[in-house]
Each structure stands twice: as structure tokens, then as C-alpha cells.
PyMOL Python script that loads the backbone (N, CA, C, O; Angstrom):
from pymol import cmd

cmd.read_pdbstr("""\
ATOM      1  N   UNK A   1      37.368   2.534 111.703  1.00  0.00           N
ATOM      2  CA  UNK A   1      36.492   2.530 110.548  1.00  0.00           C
ATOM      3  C   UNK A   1      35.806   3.898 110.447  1.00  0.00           C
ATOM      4  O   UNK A   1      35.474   4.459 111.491  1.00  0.00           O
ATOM      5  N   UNK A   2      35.519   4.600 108.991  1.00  0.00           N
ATOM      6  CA  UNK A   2      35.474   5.387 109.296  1.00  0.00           C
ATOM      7  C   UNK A   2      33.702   5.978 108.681  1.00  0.00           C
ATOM      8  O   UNK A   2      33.862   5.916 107.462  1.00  0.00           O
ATOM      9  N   UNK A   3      32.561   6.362 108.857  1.00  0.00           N
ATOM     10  CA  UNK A   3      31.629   6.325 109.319  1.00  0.00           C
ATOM     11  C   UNK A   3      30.830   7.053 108.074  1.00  0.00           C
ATOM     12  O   UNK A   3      31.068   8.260 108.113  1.00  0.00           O
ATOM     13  N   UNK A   4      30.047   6.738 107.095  1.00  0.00           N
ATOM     14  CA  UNK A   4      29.869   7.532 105.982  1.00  0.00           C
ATOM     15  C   UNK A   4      28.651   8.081 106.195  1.00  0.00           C
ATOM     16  O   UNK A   4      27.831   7.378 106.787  1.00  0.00           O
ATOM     17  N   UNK A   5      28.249   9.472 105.757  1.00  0.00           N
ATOM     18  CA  UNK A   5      27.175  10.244 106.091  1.00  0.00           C
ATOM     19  C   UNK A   5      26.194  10.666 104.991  1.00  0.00           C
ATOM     20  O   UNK A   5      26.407  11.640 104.268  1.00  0.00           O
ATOM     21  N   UNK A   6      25.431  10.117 104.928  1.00  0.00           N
ATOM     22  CA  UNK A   6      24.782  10.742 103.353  1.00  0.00           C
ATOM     23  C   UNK A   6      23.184  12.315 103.601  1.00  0.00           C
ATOM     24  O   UNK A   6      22.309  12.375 104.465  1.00  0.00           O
ATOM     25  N   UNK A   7      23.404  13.035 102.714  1.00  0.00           N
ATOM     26  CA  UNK A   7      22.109  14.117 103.234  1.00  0.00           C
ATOM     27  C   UNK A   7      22.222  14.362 102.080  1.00  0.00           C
ATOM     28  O   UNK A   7      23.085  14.010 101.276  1.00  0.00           O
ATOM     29  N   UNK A   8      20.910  15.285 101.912  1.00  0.00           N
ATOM     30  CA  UNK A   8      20.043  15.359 100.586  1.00  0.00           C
ATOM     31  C   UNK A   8      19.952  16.889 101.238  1.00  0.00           C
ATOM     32  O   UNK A   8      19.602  17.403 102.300  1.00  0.00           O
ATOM     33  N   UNK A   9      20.631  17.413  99.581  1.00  0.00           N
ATOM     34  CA  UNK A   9      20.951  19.037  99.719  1.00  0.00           C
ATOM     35  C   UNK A   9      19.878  19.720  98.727  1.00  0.00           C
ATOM     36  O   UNK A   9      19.502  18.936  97.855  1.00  0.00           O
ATOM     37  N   UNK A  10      19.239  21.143  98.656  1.00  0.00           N
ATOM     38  CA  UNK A  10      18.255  21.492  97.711  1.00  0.00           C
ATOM     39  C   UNK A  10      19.602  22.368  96.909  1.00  0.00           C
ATOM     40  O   UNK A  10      20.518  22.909  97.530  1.00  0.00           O
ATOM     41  N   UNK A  11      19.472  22.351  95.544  1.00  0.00           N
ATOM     42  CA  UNK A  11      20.090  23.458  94.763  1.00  0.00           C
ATOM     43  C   UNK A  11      21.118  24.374  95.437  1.00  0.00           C
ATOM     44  O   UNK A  11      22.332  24.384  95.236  1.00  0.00           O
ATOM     45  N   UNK A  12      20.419  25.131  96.262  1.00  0.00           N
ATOM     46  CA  UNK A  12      20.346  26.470  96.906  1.00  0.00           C
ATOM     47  C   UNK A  12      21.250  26.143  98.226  1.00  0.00           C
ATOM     48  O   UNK A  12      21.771  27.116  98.773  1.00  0.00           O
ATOM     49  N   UNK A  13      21.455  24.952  98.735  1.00  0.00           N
ATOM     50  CA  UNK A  13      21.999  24.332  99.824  1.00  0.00           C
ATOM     51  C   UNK A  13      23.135  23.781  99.922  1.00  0.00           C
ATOM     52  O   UNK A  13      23.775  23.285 100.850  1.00  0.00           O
ATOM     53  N   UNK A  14      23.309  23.943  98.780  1.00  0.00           N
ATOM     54  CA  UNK A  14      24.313  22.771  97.846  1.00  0.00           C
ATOM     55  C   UNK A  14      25.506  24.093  97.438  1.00  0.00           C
ATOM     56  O   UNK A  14      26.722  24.157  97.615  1.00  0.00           O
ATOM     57  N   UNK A  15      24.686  24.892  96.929  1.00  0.00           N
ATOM     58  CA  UNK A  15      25.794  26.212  96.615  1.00  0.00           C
ATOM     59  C   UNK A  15      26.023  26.779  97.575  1.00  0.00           C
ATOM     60  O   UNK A  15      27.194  27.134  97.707  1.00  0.00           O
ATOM     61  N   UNK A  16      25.360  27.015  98.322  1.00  0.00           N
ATOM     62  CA  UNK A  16      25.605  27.903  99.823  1.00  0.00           C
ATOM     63  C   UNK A  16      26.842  26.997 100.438  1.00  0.00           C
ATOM     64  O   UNK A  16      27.785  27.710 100.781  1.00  0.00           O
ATOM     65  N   UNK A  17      27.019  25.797 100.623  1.00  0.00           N
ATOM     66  CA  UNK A  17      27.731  24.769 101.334  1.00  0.00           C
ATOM     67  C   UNK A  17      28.861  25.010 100.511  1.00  0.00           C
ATOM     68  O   UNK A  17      29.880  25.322 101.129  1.00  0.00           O
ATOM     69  N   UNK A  18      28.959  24.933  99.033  1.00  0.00           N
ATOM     70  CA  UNK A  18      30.254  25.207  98.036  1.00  0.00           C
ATOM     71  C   UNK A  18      30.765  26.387  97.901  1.00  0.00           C
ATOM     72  O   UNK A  18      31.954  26.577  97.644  1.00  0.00           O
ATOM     73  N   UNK A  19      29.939  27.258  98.056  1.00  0.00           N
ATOM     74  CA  UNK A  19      30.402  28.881  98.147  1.00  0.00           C
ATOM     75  C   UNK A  19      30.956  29.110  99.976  1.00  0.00           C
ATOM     76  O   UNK A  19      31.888  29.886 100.190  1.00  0.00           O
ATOM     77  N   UNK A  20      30.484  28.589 100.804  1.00  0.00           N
ATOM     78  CA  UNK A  20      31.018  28.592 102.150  1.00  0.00           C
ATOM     79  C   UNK A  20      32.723  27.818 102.353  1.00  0.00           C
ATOM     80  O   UNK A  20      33.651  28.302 103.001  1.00  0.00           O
ATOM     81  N   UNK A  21      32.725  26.606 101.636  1.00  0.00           N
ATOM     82  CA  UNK A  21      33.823  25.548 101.680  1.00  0.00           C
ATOM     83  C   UNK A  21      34.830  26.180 101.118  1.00  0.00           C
ATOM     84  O   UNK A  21      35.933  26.363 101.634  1.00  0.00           O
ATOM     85  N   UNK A  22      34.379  26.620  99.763  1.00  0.00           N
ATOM     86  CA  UNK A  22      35.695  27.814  99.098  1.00  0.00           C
ATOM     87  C   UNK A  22      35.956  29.274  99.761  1.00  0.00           C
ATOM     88  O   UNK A  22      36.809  29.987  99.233  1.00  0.00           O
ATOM     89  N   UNK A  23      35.358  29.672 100.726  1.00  0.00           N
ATOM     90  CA  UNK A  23      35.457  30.908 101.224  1.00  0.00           C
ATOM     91  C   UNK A  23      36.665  30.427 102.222  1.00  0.00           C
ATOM     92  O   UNK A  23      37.743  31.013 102.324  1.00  0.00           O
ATOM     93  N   UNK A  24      36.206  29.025 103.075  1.00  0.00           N
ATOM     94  CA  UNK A  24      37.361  28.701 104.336  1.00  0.00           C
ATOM     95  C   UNK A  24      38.367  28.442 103.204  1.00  0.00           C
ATOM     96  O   UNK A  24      39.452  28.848 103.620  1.00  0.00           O
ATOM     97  N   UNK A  25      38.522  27.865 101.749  1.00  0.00           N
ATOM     98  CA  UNK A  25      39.672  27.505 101.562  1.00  0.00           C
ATOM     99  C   UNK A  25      40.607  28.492 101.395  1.00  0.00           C
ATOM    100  O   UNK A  25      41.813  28.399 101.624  1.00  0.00           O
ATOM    101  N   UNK A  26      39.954  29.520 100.953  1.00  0.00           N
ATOM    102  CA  UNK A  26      40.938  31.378 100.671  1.00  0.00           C
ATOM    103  C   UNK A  26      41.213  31.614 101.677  1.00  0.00           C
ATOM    104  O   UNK A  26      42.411  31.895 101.643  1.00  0.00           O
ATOM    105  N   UNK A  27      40.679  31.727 103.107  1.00  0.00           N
ATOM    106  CA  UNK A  27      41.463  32.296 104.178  1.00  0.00           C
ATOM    107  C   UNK A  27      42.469  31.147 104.325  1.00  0.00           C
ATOM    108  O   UNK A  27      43.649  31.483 104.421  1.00  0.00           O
ATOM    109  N   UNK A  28      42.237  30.117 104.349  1.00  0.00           N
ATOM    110  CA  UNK A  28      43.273  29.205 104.429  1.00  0.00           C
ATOM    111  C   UNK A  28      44.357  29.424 103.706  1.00  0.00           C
ATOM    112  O   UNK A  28      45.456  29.449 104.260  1.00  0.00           O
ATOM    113  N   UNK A  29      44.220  29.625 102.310  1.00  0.00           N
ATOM    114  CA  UNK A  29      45.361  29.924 101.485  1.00  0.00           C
ATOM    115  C   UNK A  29      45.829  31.192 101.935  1.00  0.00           C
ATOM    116  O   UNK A  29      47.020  31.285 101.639  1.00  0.00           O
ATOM    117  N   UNK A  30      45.400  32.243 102.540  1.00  0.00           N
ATOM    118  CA  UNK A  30      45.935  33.608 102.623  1.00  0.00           C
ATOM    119  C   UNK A  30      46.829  33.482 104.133  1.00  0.00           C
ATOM    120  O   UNK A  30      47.657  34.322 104.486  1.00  0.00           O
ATOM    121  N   UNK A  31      46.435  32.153 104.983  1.00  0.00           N
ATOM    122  CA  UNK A  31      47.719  32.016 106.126  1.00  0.00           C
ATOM    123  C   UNK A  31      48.213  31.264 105.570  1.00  0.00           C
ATOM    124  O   UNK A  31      48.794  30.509 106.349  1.00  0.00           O
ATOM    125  N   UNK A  32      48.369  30.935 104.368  1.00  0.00           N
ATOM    126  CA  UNK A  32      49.513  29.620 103.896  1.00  0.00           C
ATOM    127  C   UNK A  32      49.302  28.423 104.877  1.00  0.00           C
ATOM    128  O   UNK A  32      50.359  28.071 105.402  1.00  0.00           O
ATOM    129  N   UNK A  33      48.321  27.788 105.213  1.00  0.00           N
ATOM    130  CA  UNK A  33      48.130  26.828 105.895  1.00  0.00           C
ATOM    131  C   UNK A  33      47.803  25.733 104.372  1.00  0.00           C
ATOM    132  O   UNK A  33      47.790  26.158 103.217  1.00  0.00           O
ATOM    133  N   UNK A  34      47.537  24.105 104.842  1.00  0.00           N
ATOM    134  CA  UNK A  34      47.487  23.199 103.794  1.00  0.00           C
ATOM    135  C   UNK A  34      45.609  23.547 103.275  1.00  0.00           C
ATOM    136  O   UNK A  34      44.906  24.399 103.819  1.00  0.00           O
ATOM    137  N   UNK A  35      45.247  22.805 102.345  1.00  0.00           N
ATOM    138  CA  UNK A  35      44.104  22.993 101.829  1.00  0.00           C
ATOM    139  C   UNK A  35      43.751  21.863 101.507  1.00  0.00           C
ATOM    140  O   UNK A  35      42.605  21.699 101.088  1.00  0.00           O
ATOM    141  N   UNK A  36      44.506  20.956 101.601  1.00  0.00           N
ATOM    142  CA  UNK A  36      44.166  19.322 100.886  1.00  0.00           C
ATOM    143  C   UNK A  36      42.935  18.658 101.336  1.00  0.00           C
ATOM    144  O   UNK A  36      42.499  17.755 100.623  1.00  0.00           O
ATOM    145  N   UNK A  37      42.318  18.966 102.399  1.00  0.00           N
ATOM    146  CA  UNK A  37      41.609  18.439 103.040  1.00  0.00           C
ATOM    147  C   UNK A  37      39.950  19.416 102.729  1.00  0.00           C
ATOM    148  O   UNK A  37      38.767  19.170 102.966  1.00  0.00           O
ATOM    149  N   UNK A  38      40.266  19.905 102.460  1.00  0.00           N
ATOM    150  CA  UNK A  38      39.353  21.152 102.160  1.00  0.00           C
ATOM    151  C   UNK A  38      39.004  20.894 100.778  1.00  0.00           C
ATOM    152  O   UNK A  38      37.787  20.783 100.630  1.00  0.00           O
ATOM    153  N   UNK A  39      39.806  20.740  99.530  1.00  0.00           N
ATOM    154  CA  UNK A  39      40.091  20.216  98.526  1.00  0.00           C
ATOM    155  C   UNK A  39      39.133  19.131  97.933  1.00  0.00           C
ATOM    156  O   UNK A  39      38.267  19.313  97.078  1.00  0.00           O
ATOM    157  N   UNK A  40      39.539  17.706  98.704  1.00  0.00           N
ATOM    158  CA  UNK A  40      38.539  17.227  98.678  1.00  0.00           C
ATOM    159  C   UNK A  40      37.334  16.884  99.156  1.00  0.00           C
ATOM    160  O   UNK A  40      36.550  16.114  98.601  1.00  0.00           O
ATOM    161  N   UNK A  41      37.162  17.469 100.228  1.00  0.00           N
ATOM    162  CA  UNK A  41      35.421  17.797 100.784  1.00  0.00           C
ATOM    163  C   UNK A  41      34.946  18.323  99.409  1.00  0.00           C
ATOM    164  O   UNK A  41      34.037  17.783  98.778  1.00  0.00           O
ATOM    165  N   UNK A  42      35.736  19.592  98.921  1.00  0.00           N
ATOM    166  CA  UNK A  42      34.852  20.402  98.133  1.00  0.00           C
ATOM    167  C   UNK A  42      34.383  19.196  96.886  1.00  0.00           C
ATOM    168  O   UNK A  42      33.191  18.978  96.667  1.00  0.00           O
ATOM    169  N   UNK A  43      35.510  18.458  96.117  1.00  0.00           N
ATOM    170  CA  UNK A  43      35.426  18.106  95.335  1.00  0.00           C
ATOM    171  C   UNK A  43      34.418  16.924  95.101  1.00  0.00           C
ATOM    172  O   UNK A  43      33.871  16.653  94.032  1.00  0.00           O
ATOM    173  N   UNK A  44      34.253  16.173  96.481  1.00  0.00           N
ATOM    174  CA  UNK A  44      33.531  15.289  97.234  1.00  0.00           C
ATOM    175  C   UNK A  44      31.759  15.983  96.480  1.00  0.00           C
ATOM    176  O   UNK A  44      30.937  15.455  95.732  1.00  0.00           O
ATOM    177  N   UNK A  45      31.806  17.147  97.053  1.00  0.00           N
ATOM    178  CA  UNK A  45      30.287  17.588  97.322  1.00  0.00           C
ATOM    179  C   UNK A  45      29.968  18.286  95.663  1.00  0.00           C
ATOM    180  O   UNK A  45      28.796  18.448  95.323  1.00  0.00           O
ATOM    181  N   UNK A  46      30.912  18.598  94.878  1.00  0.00           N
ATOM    182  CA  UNK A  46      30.328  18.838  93.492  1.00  0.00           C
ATOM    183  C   UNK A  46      30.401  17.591  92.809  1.00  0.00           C
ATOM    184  O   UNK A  46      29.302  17.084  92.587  1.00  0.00           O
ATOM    185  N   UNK A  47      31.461  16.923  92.394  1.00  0.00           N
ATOM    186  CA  UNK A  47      30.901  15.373  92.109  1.00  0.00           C
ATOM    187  C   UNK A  47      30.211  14.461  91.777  1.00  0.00           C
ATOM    188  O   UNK A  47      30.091  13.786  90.755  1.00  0.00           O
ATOM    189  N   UNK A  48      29.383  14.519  93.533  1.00  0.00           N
ATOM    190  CA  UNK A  48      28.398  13.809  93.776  1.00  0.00           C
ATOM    191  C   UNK A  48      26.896  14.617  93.788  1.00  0.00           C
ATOM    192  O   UNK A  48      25.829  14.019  93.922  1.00  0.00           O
ATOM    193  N   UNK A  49      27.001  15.850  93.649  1.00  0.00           N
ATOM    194  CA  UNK A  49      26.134  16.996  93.046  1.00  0.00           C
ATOM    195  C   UNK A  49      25.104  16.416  92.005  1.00  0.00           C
ATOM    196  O   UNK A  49      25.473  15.509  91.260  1.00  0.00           O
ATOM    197  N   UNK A  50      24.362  16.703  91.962  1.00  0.00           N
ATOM    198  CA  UNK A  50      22.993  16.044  90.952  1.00  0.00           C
ATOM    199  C   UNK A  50      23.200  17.714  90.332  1.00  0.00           C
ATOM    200  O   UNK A  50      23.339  17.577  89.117  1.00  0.00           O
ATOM    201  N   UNK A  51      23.240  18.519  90.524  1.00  0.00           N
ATOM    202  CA  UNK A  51      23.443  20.299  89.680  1.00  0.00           C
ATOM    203  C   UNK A  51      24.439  20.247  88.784  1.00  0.00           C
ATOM    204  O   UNK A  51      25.442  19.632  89.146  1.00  0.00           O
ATOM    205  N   UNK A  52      24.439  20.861  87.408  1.00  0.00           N
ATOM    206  CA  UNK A  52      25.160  20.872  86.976  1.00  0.00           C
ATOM    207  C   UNK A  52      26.009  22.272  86.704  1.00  0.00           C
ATOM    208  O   UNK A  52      25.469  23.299  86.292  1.00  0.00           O
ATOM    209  N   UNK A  53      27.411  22.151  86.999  1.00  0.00           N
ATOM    210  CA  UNK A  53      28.388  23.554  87.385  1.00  0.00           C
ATOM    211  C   UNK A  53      28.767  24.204  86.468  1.00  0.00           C
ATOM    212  O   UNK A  53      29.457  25.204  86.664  1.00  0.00           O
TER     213      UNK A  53
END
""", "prot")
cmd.dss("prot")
cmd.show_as("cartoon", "prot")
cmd.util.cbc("prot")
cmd.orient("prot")
């Protein structure tokens, strides 16, 4: 089972975390490794984002 985590991000915390997540996904893409997983974390955390992008 797998264990759900909830935290309360400020604005500023929230982009830092989305601007960090897409930074690992480019090096990722630049060794041609998969991204799927990366993918949806990111997509996970704008989403459910109260900010609007």
C-alpha cells in the first residue's frame, strides 16, 4: 500500500520545487534516460497547485 503525503507549499516554494523538478527532468533528458516518473510528480504538484501558471 502505498502511503500518501500531503504539505502545504508557500507560492515561492511551490515554484522553487517546479523549477527544481524540471531542471532534474533536462539532465535526465540530456542522458536519454526515461522521464515518466518525473513527469508526473511534476504534473502531480501543478495540478494540485492553488497558483495559477
Amino acid at each position: 500500500m502505498t502511503k500518501k503525503v500531503k504539505i502545504k507549499l508557500t507560492d515561492f516554494e511551490c515554484n522553487l520545487l517546479v523549477n527544481g523538478m524540471n531542471e532534474f527532468r533536462n539532465k535526465l533528458l540530456e542522458k536519454d534516460l526515461p522521464t515518466e516518473d518525473v513527469d508526473e510528480l511534476l504534473i502531480k504538484i501543478i495540478d494540485k497547485s492553488e497558483r495559477r501558471w
